[in-house]
C-alpha positions as CSV (number, residue, x, y, z in Angstrom):
1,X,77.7,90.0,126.6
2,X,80.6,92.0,128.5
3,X,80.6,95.6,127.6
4,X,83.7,97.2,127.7
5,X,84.7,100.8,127.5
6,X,88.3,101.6,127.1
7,X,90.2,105.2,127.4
8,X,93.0,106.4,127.2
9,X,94.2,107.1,123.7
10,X,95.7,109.9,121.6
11,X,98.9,111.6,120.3
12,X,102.3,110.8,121.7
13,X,105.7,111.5,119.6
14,X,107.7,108.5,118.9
15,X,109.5,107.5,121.8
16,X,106.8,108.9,124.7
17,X,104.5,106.8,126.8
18,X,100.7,106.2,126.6
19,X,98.7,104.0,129.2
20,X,95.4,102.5,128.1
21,X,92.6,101.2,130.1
22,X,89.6,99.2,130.1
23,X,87.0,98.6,132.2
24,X,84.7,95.2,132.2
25,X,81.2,94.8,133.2
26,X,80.3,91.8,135.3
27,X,80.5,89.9,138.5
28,X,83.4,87.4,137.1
29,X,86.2,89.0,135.8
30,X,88.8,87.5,137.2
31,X,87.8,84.9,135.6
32,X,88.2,85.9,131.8
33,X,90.7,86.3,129.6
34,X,91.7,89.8,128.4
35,X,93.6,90.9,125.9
36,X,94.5,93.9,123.9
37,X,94.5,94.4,119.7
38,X,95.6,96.5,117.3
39,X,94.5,97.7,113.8
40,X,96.5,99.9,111.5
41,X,94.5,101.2,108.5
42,X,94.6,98.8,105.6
43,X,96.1,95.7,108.5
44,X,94.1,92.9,109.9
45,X,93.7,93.2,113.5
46,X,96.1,91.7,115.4
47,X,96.9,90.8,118.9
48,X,99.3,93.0,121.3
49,X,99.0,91.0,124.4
50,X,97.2,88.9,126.4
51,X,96.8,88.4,130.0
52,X,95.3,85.1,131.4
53,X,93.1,84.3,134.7
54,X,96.1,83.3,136.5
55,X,98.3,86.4,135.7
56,X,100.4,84.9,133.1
57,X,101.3,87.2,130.0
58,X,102.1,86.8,126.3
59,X,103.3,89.4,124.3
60,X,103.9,89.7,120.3
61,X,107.2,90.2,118.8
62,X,106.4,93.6,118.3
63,X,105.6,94.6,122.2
64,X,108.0,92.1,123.9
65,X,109.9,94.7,125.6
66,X,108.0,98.2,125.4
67,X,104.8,97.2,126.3
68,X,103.4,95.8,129.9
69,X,99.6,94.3,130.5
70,X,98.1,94.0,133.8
71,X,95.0,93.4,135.7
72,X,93.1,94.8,138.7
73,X,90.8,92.2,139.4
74,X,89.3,94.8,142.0
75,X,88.5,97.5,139.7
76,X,87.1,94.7,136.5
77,X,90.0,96.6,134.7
78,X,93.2,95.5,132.0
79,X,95.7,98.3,131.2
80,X,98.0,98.7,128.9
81,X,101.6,100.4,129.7
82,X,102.8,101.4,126.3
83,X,106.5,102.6,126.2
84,X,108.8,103.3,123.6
85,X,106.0,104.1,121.4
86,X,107.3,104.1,117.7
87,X,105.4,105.5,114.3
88,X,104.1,101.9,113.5
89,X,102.6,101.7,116.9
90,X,99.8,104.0,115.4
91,X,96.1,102.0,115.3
92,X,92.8,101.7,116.7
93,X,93.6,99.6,120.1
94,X,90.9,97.2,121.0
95,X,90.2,95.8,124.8
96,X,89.2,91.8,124.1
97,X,87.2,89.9,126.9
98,X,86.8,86.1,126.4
99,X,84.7,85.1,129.0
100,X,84.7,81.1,128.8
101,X,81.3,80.9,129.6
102,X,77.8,81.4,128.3
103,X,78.6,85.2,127.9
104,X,81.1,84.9,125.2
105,X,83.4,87.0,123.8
106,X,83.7,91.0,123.3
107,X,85.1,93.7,122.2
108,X,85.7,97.2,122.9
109,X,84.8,100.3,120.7
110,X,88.5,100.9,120.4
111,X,90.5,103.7,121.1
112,X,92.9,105.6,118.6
113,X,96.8,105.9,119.6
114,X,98.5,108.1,117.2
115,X,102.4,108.1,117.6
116,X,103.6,110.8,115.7
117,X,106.4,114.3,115.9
């Protein structure tokens, strides 16, 4: 598996800015897929956005707009730009690797952003 350690959480008031990072293990990450996830207590986990091997993005509803993925392959890292942050932003934010290979997919320990005056 690809272990992955994320930072970068905490408190914000609605409105502010919060940046998240993750950092992958392994030789060949510019060849997974990475994504970021959310979970609000008492919600399924859901995805935030994605960011493929070639660069391309997707984006739910929700983060069209506010939020920005990107990738240094250089570094085996995915951030997060979050902007605009409102109240139901607040969950634990999950880094996703999915590897296509033998190594499979992982998953972060998370990271809490609060969004809150």
């Amino acid at each position: 598996q690809v272990q992955l350690v994320e930072s970068g959480g905490g408190l914000v008031q609605p409105g502010g800015s919060l940046g998240l990072s993750c950092v992958a293990s392994g030789s060949n990450f510019s060849r997974y897929v990475m994504a970021w996830y959310r979970q609000a207590p008492g919600k399924q986990r859901e995805l935030v956005a994605q960011i493929n091997r070639d660069f391309s993005t997707n984006y739910a509803d929700s983060a069209k707009g506010r939020f920005t993925i990107s990738r240094d392959n250089t570094r085996n890292a995915v951030y997060l730009q979050m902007n605009s942050l409102k109240p139901e932003d607040t969950a634990v934010y999950y880094c996703y690797a999915n590897t296509a290979s033998y190594l499979g997919t992982s998953w972060g320990q998370g990271t809490q952003v609060t969004v809150s005056s």
